[in-house]
ROFI-122490 format. One record per residue (C-alpha): x, y, z. Coordinates in steps of 0.2 Angstrom, whole numbers, plus 2048, in hexadecimal, padded with zeros to 3 digits. Layout:
BEGIN
XYZ;...
END
This chain:
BEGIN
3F9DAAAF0;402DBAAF3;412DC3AEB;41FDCAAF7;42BDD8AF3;43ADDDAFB;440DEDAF3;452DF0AF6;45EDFEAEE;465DF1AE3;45ADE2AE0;448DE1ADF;441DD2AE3;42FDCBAE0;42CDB6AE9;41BDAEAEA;417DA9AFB;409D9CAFF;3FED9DB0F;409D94B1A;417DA3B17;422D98B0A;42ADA1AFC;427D97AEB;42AD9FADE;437DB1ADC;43BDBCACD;448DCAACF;44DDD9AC7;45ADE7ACA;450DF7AD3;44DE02AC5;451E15ACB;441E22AC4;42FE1FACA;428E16AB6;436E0BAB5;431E05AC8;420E04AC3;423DF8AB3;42EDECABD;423DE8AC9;417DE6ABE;424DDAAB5;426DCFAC2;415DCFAC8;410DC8AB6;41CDBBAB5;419DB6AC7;405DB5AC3;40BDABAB4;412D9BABE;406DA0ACD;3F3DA4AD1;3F6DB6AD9;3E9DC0AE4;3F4DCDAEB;403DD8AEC;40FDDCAFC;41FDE9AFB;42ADEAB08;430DFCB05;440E03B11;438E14B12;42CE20B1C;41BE1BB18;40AE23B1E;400E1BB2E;3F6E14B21;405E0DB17;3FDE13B06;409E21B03;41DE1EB03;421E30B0B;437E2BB07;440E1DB00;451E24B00;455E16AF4;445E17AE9;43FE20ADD;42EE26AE7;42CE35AF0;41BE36AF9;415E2CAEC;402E23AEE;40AE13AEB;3FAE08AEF;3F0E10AE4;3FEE12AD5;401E00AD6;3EFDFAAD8;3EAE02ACB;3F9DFCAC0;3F8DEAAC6;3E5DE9AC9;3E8DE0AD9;3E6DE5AEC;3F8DECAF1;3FFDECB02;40EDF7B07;418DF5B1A;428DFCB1E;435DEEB1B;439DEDB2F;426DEBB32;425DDFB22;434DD4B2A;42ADD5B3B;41BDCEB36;421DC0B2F;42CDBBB3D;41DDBCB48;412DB1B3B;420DA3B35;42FDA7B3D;437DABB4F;42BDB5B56;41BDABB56;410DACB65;418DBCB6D;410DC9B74;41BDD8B74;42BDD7B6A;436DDEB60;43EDDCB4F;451DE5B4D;458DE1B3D;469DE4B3A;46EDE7B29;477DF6B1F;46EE02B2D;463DFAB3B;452DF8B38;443DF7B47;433DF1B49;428DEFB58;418DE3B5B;40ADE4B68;3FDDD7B68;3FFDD2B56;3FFDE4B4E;40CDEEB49;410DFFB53;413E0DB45;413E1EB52;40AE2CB50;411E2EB3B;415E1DB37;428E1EB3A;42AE15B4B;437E0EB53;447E13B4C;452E0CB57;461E0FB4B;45FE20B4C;460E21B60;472E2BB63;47EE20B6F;48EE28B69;48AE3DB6B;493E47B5D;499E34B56;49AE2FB46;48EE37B38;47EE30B35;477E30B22;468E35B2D;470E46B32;474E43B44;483E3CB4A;486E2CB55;477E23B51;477E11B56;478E09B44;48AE13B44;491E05B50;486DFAB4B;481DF3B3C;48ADECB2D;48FDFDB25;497DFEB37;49FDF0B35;4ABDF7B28;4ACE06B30;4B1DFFB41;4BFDF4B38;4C6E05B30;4C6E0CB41;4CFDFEB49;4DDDFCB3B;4E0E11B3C;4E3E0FB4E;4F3E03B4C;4EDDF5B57;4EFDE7B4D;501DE7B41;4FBDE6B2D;505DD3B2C;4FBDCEB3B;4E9DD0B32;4E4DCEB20;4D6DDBB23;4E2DE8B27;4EDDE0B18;4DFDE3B0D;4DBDF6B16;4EEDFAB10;4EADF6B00;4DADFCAFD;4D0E02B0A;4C0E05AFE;4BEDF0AFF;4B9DEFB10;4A8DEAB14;49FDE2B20;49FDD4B16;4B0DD3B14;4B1DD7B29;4A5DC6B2A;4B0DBAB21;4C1DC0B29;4BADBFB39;4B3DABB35;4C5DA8B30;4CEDAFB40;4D2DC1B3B;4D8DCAB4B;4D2DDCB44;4C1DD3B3E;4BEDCCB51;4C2DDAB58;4B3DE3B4E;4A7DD7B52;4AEDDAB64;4A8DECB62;498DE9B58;493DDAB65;495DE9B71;48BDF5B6A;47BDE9B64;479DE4B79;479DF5B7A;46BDF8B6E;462DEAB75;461DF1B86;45DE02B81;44FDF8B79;44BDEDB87;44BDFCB93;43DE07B88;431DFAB83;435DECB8E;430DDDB7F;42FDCCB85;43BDC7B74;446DD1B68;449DC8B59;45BDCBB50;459DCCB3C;45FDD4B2E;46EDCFB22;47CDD0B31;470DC5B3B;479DB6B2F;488DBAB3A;480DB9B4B;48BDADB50;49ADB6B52;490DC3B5C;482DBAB63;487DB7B73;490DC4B78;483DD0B74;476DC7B7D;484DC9B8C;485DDDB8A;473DDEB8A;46FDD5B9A;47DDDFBA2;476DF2B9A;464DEDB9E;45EDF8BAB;45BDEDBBC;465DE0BB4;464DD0BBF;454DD5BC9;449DD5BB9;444DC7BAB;44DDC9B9B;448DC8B89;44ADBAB7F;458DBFB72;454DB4B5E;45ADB5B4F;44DDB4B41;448DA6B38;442DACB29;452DB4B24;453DC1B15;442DBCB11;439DC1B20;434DD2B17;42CDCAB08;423DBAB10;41EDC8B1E;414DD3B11;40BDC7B07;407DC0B17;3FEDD2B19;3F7DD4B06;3F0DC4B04;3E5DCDB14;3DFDDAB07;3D8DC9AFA;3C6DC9AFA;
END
């Protein structure tokens, strides 16, 4: 069997994964911050994974840039590595065969093997979390670009001179839509004066203490009827059918497959969406569509996605 890791800013996660792409076994720690501290955890987990388990091979799912040959993690603004060879660190620490994949790409690949997007051709993955995250598929391989960074279709400016990017641009999609936006949008809405503070316990709450609004927050006031909430998932249903179009109208893929934490939310957005795309699409009504899914693999897409790929590397 192999070990998947998804390696988030806050949490990383370590689960066993058998051949069939379930996930049997998981140990967690809280990402450590310097580049030895990161070593040893892995390591940690690894151990008391190959305690309980009988391990050949080790996947990370990094949110980074990594190199065409995905051996070197080039920037993991959340990491501790900085073009860093973190194949050859690790396989040398663990003395096992490592696999890196961007997380996107990770996610991607175990949709196409398990989940949603078996059998298909050309798709792509968009997954919607803190930012957005793409991944395209051709054929059953991954398309990285020319430097190992493609697609980044959160990145693609709708909204010229919009709202700042931690990129460095301005009016990138993931500003209008994703689950950072969601919080923003909400704050948006309330400063406009739309909705009276009594007639919504999100603006209630943004009176308060404007610092407690989240998308999370946006999420369960909108299950519970909020009219602020709705209204922002109004505006983000909006903006995804535009992304979806803009993704439809580059690479024409036969399925986009929705995923990422706000993907758990899909339906009080889903359809909607789905609408605004079929409308933006260029030649909309005189050209087939794209089957629009949510995953099925959920958070752990990343990490059944790049065992999937290591256990590849056993001998």
């Amino acid at each position: 069997m192999a070990v998947g890791f998804d390696i988030g800013g806050t949490n990383l996660r370590g689960s066993v994964v058998d051949i069939d792409g379930t996930v049997i076994d998981t140990e967690n720690l809280p990402t450590p911050s310097s580049l030895t501290a990161m070593d040893r955890a892995i390591a940690r987990i690894v151990d008391k994974l190959a305690s309980r388990n009988n391990i050949g091979a080790v996947g990370l799912a990094v949110a980074g840039f990594l190199d065409p040959s995905c051996n070197r993690v080039r920037f993991a603004p959340h990491l501790p590595w900085r073009n860093v060879e973190v194949k050859t660190r690790l396989e040398d620490l663990l003395g096992l065969p490592v696999r890196l994949e961007h997380d996107a790409n990770a996610a991607a690949w175990g949709e196409y093997r398990f989940g949603a997007a078996q059998g298909a051709k050309i798709w792509t993955l968009f997954a919607i979390g803190t930012g957005i995250g793409g991944a395209l598929m051709i054929n059953g391989t991954i398309y990285r670009g020319s430097f190992g960074t493609a697609p980044e279709f959160g990145h693609v400016t709708v909204v010229p001179e919009g709202r700042p990017c931690p990129c460095g641009k301005r009016g990138c999609l993931e500003r209008y839509c994703s689950g950072t936006a969601l919080a923003t949008t909400a704050k948006e809405i309330i400063a406009s004066g739309e909705f009276p503070v009594g007639d919504s316990c999100l603006a209630t709450r943004h009176a308060a203490d404007s610092d407690t609004i989240t998308g999370r927050l946006v999420m369960q006031c909108a299950r519970r009827g909020d009219p602020v909430a709705l209204a922002v998932f109004d505006s983000f249903a909006g903006w995804l059918g535009s992304g979806l179009s803009l993704v439809g109208d580059v690479l024409d893929p036969e399925l986009i497959v929705i995923g990422g934490g706000v993907a758990a939310a899909s339906d009080l957005y889903y359809d909607r969406a789905v609408d605004a795309y079929a409308a933006q699409l260029t030649g909309s009504g005189h050209r087939p569509l794209a089957r629009i899914e949510t995953t099925r693999l959920g958070g752990d897409a990343g990490m059944i996605g790049v065992a999937d790929l290591a256990r590849g590397l056993m001998a």
